[in-house]
N, C-alpha and C positions, 0 to 999 in steps of 0.2 A: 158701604164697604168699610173694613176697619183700617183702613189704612186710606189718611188722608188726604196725602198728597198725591197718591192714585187718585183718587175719588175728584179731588179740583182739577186736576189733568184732564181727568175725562168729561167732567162736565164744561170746563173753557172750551176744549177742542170739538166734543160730538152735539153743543148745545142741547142737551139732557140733566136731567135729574135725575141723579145716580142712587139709586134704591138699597139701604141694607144688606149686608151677605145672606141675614136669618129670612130677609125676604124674596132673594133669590132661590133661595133653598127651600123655601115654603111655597112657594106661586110659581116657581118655573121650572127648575132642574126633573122634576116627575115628567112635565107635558110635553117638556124637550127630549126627554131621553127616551117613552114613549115613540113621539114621532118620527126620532133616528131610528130606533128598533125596526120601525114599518117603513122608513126609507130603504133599511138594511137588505129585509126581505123582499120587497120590488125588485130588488137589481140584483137580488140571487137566484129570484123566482124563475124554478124550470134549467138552471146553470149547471155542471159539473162543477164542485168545490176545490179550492185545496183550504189545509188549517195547518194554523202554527202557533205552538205555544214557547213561550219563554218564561221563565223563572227567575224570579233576584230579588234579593233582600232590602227593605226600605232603611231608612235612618232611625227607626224603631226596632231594628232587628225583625220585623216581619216580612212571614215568605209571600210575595205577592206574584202572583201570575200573570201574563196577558195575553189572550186567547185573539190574533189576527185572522182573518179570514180574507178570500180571494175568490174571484170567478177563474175556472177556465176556458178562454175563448178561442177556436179554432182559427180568428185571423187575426187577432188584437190582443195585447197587453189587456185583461182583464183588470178591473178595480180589487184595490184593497182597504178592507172595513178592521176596525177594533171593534169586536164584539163586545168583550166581556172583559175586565178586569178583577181578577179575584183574591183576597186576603184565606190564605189555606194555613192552616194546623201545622201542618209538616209539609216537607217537600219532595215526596215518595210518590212510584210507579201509583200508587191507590188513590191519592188526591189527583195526582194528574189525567187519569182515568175518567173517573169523579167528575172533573173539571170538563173535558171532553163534551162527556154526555152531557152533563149539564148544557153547555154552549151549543151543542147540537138543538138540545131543547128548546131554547133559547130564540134558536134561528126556525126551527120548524117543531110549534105548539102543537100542531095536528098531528104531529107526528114524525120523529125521525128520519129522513131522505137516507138510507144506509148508502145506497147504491150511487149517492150522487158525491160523496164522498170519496175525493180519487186518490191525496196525496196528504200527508201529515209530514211537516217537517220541524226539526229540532235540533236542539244540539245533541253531542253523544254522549251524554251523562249516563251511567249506569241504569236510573230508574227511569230514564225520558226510553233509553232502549226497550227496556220491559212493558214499558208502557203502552210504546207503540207495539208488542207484540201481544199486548193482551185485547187491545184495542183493532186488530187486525182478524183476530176471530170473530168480532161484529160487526166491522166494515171492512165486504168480503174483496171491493174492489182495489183498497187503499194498498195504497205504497209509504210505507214509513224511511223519506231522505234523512239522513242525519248529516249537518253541515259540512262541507266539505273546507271549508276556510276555516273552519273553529278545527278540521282535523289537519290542516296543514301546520294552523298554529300548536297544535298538539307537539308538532314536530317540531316547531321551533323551542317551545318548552323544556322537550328530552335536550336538544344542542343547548340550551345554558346552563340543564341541570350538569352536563358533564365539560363544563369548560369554570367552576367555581372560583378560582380567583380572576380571571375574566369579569366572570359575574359583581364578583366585588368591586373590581376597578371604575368599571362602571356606575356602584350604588357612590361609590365614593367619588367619583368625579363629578356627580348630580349633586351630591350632599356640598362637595366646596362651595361651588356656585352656583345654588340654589338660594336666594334672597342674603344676597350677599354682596352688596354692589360694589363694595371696596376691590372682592377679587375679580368683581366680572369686569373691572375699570384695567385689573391688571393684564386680566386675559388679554382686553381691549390692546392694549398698549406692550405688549408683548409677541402677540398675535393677528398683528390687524387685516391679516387678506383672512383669516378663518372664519366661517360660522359659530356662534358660543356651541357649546358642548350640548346634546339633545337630554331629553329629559324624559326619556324611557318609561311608562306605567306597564305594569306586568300584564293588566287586564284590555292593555289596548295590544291588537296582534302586530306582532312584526316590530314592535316597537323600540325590543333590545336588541336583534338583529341589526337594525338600521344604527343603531345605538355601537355596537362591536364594529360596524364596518366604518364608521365614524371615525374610532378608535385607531382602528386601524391606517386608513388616510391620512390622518393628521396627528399622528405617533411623536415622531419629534418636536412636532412644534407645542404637542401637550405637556411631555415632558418637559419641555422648557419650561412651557409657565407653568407647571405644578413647582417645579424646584428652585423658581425664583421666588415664590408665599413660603413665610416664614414656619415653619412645621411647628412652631407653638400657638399659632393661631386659634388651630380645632385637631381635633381627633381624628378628623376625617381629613384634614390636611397631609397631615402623618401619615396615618395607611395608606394615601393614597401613593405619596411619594414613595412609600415604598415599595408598593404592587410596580409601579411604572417602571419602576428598574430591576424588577425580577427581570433573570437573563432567557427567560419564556415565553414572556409576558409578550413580545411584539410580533414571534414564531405563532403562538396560537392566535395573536387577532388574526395574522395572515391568511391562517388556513380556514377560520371561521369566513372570512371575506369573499375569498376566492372560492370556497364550495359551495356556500349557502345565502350568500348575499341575495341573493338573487330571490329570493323566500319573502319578501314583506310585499315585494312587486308583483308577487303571483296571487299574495294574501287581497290584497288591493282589488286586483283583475277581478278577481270572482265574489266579491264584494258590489262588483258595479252591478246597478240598478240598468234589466233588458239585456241583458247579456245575453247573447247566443248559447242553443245547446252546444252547438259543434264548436264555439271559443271554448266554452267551460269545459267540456273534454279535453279539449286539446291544452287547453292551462293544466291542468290533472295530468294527465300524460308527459306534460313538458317537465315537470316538477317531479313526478318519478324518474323518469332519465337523467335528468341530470342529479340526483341523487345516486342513483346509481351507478353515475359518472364517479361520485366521492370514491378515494382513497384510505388507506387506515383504517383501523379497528373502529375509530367516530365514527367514520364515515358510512362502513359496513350496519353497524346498528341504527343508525340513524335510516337506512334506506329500507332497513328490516321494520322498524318501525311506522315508517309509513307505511308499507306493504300489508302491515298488522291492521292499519289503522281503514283502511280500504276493503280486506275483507269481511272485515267484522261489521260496513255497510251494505247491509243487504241489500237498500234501498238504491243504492250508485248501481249495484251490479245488475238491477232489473231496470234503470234506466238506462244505462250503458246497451243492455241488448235492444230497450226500444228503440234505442238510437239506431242501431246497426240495421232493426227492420226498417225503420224508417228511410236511413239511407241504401236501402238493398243489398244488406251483407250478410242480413239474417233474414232468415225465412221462418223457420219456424217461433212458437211461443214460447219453448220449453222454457222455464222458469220465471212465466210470468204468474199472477195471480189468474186462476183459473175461470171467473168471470170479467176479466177484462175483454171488452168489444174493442173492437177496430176503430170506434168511433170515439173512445176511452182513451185509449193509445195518440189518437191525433190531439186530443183535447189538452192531455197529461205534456205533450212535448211544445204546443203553442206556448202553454201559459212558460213551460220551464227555463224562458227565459231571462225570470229572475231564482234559478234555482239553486242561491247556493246562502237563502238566506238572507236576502239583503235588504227584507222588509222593513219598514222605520216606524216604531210606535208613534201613533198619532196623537199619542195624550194619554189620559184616565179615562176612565168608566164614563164620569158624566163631565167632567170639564173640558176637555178639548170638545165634545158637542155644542157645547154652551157658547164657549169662546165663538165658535162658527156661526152658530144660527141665532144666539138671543137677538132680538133685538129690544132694548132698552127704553 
């Protein structure tokens, strides 16, 4: 292994002799990744499926995919596999297509199981939509979900796009005390019942929400100690102390607070791993209501927006009515895919108990196999 004080860790601690990476890579990763492949298929063999892909750029700028897969079991949490991990060209409706088939492939050599394919879920990216619609005239039984906490957080996106110096107050309150211990000492010492200030990333959901209501809480006493650090320290010192005392600034955290606070905890809910169908409805249901509880022109477009963002999953609205058959609200199929059996329908609502997305990549392609099964 090229790195050597891994290499003496591991061989003091598992009393082994720890083999080169080029002879890992030459003598095992084939025979391992192999024998998971035929692990893989054992424990699909003869199953309803669901798949799910996700998309994200590496540290190289490359578009890499990860194609998970799952059993659906009629009384149990079925298992969840990483099939395939793939480096694509572009990141369009065609690769991901492409990608699909391929992994179907992958899973069954003899031949494509179309029919055993129930469920595709994704985020709601323009070309992941297309995708799942071109992908639905070949698997006739499939339901294409598209997440519904990447569409809640959609919505928290549109409330920071229209609250901008908000938005700032906050990059700039990160930015003081951000690796800055002199101010985080003063924070300290200025404000010592508070929590330091949070530290909001766009790409994590709910994160500037929790981040404004923050704000909001503990308004005064930020004040305070923004405008006890000297405003020639930094730049961001400055802007900040001045947002803080715009005569708006403490009016809009309010109302951010008090309408929509409530949005990172419903993000959270439907993020958990086994969640019930009828919780995850009823978090969705809960989270429309009280949107539409909101007052004001924000408030108005913001409840419109989620309403947008709901119908445009087609996939919610064919699970919403299996729901309703299931619990006997509905009788009829109307709007479901046309070869869906009864037997499809129970399969599709056991597993959807994690259905909002909340599968966790188990690794790469061949390392996390390795990690699990070499042995040394």
């Amino acid at each position: 292994m090229p790195y050597k004080g891994l290499k003496s860790f591991l061989e003091k601690y598992t009393s082994r002799e720890i083999p080169s990476d080029s002879t890992l890579r030459k003598t095992y990763v084939d025979d391992i990744y192999e024998e998971t492949i035929k692990n893989i298929r054992e424990q699909i063999k003869g199953n309803k499926i669901w798949v799910s892909i996700d998309e994200t750029t590496d540290s190289e700028g490359r578009y890499v995919a990860n194609v998970i897969i799952g059993t659906l079991n009629t009384d149990v949490p079925g298992k969840t596999y990483l099939l395939t991990t793939e480096v694509l060209e572009k990141a369009n409706n065609s690769t991901i297509v492409k990608l699909f088939d391929h992994s179907m492939f992958v899973l069954w050599p003899n031949g494509i199981r179309h029919d055993n394919v129930l469920l595709f879920v994704t985020d709601a990216t323009p070309y992941m939509v297309k995708a799942g619609r071109i992908l639905q005239s070949l698997y006739f039984k499939m339901i294409h979900l598209t997440c519904l906490a990447h569409g809640i957080h959609r919505v928290a996106e549109s409330i920071r796009e229209k609250f901008k110096k908000v938005d700032k107050l906050i990059s700039r309150v990160k930015q003081v005390f951000l690796k800055a211990p002199s101010r985080v000492l003063v924070f300290k010492s200025e404000a010592p019942a508070i929590p330091l200030p949070p530290e909001p990333i766009l790409t994590r959901w709910g994160t500037w929400i929790m981040a404004a209501s923050y704000c909001c809480k503990y308004y005064k006493d930020i004040r305070r100690v923004l405008l006890s650090i000297n405003s020639e320290d930094a730049i961001s010192v400055k802007e900040a102390q001045q947002l803080i005392q715009d005569p708006n600034m403490e009016a809009n955290l309010v109302y951010i607070h008090s309408n929509f606070g409530f949005i990172p905890e419903y993000i959270t809910k439907l993020e958990t791993q086994y969640i019930s169908l009828s919780e995850a409805l009823s978090a969705v249901k809960y989270v429309q209501n009280k949107l539409n509880d909101c007052e004001g022109e924000i408030g108005v477009a913001v409840f419109q927006k989620f309403n947008n963002i709901l119908e445009k999953n087609c996939g919610f609205k064919t699970i919403l009515n299996i729901s309703k058959i299931l619990s006997g609200q509905e009788s009829s199929k109307e709007g479901l895919p046309d070869d869906l059996t009864g037997d499809d329908i129970t399969s599709n609502m056991r597993r959807l108990r994690q259905l909002m997305l909340n599968v966790v990549f188990q690794g790469t392609k061949l390392c996390s196999w390795i990690i699990g099964d070499l042995s040394i």
